[in-house]
C-alpha positions as CSV (number, residue, x, y, z in Angstrom):
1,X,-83.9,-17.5,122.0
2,X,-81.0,-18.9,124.1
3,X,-78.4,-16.9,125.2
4,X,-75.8,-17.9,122.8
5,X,-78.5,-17.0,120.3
6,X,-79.1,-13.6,121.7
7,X,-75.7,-12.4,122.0
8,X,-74.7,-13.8,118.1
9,X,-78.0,-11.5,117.5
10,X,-76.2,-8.3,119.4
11,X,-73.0,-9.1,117.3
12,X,-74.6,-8.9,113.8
13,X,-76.8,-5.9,114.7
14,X,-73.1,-4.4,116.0
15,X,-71.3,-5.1,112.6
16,X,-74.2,-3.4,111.1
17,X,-74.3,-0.5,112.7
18,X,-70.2,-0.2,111.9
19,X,-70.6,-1.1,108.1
20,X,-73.1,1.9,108.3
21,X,-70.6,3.9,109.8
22,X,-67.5,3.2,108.3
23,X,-69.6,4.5,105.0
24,X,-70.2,8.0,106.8
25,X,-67.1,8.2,109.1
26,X,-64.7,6.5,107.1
27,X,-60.7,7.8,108.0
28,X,-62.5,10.4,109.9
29,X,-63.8,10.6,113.4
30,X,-67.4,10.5,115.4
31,X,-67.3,12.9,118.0
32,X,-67.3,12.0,121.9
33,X,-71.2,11.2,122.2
34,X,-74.2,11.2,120.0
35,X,-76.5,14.6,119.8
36,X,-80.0,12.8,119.9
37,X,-78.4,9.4,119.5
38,X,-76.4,10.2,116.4
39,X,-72.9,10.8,116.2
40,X,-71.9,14.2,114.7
41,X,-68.6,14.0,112.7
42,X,-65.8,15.3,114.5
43,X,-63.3,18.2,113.3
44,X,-60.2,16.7,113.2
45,X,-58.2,13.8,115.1
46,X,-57.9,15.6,118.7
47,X,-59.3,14.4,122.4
48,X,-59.1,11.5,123.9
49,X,-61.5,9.4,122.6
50,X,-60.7,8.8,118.6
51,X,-59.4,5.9,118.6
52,X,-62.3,4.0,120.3
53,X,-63.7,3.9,116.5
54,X,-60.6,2.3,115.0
55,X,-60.7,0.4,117.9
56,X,-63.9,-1.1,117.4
57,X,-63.0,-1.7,113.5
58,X,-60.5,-3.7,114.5
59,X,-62.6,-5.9,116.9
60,X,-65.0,-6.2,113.8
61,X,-62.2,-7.7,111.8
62,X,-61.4,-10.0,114.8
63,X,-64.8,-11.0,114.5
64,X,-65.3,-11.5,111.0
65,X,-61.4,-11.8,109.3
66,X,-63.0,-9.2,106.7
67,X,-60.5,-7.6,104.6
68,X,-62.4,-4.8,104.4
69,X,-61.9,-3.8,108.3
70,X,-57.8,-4.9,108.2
71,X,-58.1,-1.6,105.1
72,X,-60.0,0.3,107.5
73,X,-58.3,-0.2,110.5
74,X,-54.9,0.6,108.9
75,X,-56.2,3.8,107.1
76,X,-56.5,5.7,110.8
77,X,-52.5,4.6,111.3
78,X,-51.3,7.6,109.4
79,X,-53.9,9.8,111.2
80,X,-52.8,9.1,114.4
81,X,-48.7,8.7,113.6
82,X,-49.2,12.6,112.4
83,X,-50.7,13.5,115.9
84,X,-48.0,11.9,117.3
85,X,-45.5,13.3,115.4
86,X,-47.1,17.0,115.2
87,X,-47.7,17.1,118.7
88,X,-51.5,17.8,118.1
89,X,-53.6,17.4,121.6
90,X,-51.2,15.3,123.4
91,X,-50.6,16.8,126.9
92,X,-52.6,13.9,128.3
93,X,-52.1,10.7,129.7
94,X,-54.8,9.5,127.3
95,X,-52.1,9.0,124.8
96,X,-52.8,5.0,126.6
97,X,-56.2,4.7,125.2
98,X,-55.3,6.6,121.9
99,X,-52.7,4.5,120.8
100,X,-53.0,1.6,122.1
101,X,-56.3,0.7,120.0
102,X,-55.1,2.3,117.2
103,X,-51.4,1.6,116.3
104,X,-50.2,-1.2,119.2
105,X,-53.5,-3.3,117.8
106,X,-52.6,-2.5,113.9
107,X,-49.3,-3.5,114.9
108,X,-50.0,-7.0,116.6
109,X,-52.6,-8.1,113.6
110,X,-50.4,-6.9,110.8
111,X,-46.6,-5.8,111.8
112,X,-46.9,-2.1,110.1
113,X,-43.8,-0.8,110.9
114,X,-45.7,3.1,111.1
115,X,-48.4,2.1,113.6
116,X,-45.1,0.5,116.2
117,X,-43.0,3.5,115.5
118,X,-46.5,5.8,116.3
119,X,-46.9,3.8,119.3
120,X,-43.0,3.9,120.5
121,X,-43.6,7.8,120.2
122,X,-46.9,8.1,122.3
123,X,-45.2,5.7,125.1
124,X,-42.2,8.0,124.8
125,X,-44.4,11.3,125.6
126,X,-46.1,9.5,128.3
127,X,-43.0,8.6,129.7
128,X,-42.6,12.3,130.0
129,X,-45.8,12.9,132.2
130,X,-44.3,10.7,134.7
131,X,-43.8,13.2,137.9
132,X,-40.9,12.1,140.3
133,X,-41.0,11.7,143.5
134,X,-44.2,10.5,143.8
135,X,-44.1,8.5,140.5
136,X,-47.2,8.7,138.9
137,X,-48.5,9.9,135.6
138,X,-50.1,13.5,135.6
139,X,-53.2,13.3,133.8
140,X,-54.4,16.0,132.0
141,X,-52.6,19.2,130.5
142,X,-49.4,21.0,130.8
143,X,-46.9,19.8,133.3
144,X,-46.2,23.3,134.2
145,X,-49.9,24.2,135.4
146,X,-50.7,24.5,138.9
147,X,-54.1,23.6,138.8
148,X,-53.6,19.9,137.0
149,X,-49.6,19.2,138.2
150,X,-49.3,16.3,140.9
151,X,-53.3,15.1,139.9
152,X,-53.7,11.4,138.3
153,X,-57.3,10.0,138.0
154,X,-58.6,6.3,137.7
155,X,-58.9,6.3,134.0
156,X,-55.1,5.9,133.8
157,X,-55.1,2.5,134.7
158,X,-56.3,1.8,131.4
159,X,-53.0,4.0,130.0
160,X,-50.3,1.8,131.2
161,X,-50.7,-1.3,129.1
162,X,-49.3,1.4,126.4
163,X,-46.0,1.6,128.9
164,X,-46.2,-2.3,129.4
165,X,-45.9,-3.0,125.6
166,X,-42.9,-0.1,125.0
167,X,-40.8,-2.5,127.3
168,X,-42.0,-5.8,125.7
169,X,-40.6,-4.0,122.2
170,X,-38.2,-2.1,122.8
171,X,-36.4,-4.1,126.0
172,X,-36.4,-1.1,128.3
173,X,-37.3,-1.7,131.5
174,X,-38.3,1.9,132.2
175,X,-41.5,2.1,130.8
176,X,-42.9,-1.0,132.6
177,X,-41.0,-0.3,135.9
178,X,-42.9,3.7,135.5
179,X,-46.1,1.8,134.5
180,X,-45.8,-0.5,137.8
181,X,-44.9,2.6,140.4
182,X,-47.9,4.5,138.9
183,X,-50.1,1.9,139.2
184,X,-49.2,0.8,143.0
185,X,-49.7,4.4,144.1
186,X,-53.0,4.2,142.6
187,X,-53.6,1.2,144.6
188,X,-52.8,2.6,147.5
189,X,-54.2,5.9,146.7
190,X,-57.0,5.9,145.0
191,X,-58.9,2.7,146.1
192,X,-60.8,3.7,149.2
193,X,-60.6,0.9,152.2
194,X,-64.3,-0.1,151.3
195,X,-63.4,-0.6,147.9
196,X,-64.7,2.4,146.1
197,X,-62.3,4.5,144.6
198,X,-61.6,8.4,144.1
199,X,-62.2,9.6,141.0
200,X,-58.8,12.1,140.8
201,X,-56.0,12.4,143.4
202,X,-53.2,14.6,144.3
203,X,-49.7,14.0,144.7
204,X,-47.3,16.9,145.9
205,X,-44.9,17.4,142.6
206,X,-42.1,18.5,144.8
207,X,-42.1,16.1,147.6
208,X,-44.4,13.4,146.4
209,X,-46.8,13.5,149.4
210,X,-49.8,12.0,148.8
211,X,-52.7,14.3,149.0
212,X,-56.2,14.8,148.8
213,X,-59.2,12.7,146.7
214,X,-61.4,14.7,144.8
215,X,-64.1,14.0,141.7
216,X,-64.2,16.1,138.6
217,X,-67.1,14.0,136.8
218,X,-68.8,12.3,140.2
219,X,-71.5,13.6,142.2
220,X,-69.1,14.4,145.0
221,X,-65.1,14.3,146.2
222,X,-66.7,10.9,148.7
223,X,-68.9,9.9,146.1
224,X,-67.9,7.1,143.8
225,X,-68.0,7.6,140.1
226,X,-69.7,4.4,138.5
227,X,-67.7,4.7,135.4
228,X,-64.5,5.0,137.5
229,X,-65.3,2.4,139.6
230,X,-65.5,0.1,136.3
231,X,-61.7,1.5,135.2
232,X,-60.7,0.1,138.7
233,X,-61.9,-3.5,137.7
234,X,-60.5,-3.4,134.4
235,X,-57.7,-1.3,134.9
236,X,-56.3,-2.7,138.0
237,X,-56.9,-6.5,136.3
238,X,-54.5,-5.3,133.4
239,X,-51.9,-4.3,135.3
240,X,-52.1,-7.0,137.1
241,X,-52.2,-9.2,133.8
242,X,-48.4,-7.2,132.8
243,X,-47.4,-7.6,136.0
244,X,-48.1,-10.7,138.0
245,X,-48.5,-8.6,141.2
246,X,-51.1,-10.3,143.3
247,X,-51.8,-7.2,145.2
248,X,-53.6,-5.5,142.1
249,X,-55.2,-8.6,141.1
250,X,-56.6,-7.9,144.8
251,X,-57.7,-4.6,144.0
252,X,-59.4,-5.5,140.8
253,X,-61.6,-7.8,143.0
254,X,-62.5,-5.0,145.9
255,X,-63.5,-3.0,143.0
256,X,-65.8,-5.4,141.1
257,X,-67.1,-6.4,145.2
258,X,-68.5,-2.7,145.0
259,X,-69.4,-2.4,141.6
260,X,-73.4,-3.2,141.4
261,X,-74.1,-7.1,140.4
262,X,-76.6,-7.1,137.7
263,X,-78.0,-4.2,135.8
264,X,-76.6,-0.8,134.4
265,X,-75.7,1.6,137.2
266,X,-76.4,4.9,137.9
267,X,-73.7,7.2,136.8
268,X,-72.9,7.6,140.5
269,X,-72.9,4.8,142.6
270,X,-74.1,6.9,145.6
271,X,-76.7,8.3,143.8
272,X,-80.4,6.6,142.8
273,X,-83.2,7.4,140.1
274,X,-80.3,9.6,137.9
275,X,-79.5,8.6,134.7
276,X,-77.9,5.3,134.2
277,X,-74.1,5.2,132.4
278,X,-74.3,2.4,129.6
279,X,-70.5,2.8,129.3
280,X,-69.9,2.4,132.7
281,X,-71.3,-1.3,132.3
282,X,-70.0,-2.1,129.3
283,X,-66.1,-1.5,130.7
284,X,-67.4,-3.4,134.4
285,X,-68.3,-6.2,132.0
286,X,-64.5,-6.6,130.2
287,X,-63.8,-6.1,133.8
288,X,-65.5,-9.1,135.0
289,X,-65.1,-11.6,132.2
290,X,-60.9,-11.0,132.5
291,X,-61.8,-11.8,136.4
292,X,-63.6,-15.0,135.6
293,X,-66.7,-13.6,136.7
294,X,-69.0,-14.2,133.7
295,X,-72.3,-15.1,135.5
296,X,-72.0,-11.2,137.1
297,X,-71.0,-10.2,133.7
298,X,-73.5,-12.6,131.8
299,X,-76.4,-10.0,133.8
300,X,-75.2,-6.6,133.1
301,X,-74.4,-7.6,129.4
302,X,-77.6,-9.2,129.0
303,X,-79.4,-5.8,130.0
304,X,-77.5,-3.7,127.6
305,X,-78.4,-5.7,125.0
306,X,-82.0,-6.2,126.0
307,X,-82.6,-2.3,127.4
308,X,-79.9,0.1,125.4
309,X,-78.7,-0.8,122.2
310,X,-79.0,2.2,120.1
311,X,-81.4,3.3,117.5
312,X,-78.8,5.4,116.0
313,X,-75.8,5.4,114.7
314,X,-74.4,4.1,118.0
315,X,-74.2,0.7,119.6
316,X,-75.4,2.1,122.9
317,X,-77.3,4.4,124.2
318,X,-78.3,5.9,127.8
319,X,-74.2,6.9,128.5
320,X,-73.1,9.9,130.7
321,X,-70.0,11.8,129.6
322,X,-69.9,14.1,132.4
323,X,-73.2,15.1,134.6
324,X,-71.6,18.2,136.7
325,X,-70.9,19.8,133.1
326,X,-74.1,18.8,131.1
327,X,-71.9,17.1,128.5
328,X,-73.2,13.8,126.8
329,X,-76.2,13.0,129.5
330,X,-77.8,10.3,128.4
331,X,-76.0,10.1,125.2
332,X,-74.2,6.9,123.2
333,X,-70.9,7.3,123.8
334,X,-68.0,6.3,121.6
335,X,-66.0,4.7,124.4
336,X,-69.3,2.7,125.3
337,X,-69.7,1.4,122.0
338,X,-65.9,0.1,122.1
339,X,-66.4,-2.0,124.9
340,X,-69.4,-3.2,124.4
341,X,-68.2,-4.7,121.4
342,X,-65.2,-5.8,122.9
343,X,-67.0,-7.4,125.5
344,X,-69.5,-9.1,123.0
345,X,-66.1,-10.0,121.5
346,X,-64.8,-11.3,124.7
347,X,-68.3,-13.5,124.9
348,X,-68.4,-14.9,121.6
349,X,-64.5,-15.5,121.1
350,X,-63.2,-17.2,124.3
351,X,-59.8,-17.4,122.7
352,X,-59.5,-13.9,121.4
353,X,-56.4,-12.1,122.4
354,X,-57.3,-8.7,123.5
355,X,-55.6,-5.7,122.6
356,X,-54.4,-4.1,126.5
């Protein structure tokens, strides 16, 4: 088979695998990672990775133009314009991922007036997470607790193209202006001069000192985290996409410079003979195709497809949620299976507008 024919083959077995689960998961939610590579359902509509499957819906009707996705992919609107609105689980700055997949993308392939008014919500109670002086977006829980105020981690790279779109709609400059400080201090922050990256920083919340570099999911604070190292190519490429700044353009290149070149990684880049991260190279590989790297991406994707896809209910398997904890090892992971997809998507549709 040729290559074209091989990656058409890993989009049909994909579809398949989401028609089987839009008939079990429906308007409801798999949970973070599979339990012997199947997805238990989830409870309710809380964390931060439920809209990864709407997500992922909606690249199957980008794929396809099926009606029966546009249905679907509408259906989790309400869901997540009730979280929003309820304040369930939002004290994160996750509220990027969650709904910019679900209501930002409903509202660019349809114009539902719910999923831009959820969206204009979640951008205005990230806008609230934005710590002055320092400028950057705390990441996890309430504002007022010690142990989380003045941290941001790499993942939020991946948050502001939520901010990014607020000022496209509404006209405010203050969303994209906050997206843009965050994002520089990251820059200069987070990426190490060898072009690793931190997993987690500190800021001071009083002063806005920058502080220290730890991990909470790598091996160790010097360590590099290889799933973290894969937000830095994308993330730092998308904010460079919003922005036009050259300089994070830059740093989207240092990361994918020390990001390995063919191959799924181990879940640490420091690390060898651990278990490999499948979701770490499926976000390196939307990393490197937005960079015009395909022939780097061309290898990793051609091992996930050849080495993990999933005989489960997920598209991959062999993930790592988080090692230090026990959680998800070796697992399919739902934020895996969404860019995977997407970057079959990205593969297959050269002229696909993506949703970041």
């Amino acid at each position: 088979m040729t290559a074209i024919d091989v990656t058409a083959a890993a989009v049909t077995a994909a579809l398949s695998t989401i028609d089987a689960n839009l008939a079990e998961f429906g308007d409801r939610y798999p949970d973070d990672t599979t339990v012997g590579d199947r997805y238990p359902l989830r409870a309710a509509n809380t964390g931060w990775t439920t809209s990864f499957w709407p997500g992922q819906i909606w690249l199957a009707y980008d794929l396809t133009g099926d009606e029966k996705y546009l249905t679907a992919g509408l259906d989790h609107v309400r869901s997540f314009a009730a979280r929003v609105a309820d304040g369930v689980d939002i004290d994160t700055h996750d509220l990027g991922f969650l709904y910019t997949l679900s209501c930002v993308t409903a509202h660019r392939r349809t114009g539902d007036d719910e999923a831009k008014r959820a969206a204009l919500a979640a951008a205005d109670h990230l806008m609230s997470r934005v710590l002055e002086p320092a400028g950057i977006i705390q990441a996890w829980g309430d504002l007022r607790d010690p142990a989380q105020r003045g941290r941001t981690i790499i993942d939020s790279l991946m948050n502001t193209p939520l901010l990014f779109w607020a000022s496209a709609q509404t006209g405010d400059a203050r969303y994209a202006d906050a997206a843009r400080r965050h994002a520089e201090q990251l820059r200069d922050h987070i990426l190490r001069p060898d072009g690793s990256t931190f997993h987690t920083f500190y800021w001071d919340p009083v002063t806005g000192e920058p502080l220290r570099g730890e991990t909470e999911q790598g091996h160790a604070d010097d360590s590099c985290w290889a799933r973290g190292q894969a937000w830095g190519i994308y993330g730092f490429y998308l904010n460079y996409e919003h922005t036009g700044d050259p300089s994070f353009l830059a740093a989207a290149r240092r990361c994918a410079d020390h990001f390995p070149a063919a191959g799924v990684p181990y879940w640490d880049l420091s690390l060898f003979e651990v278990e490999r991260d499948s979701s770490a190279a499926a976000i390196a590989v939307c990393g490197l195709l937005a960079l015009g790297r395909p022939a780097a991406a061309g290898a990793i994707l051609g091992a996930l497809i050849s080495d993990y896809v999933s005989p489960g209910n997920a598209l991959l398997r062999h993930g790592v949620y988080d090692k230090p904890k026990g959680i998800g090892v070796d697992e399919g992971t739902l934020w895996g299976d969404y860019f995977y997809l997407e970057a079959l998507t990205r593969v297959t549709r050269p002229d696909w507008n993506h949703p970041w």
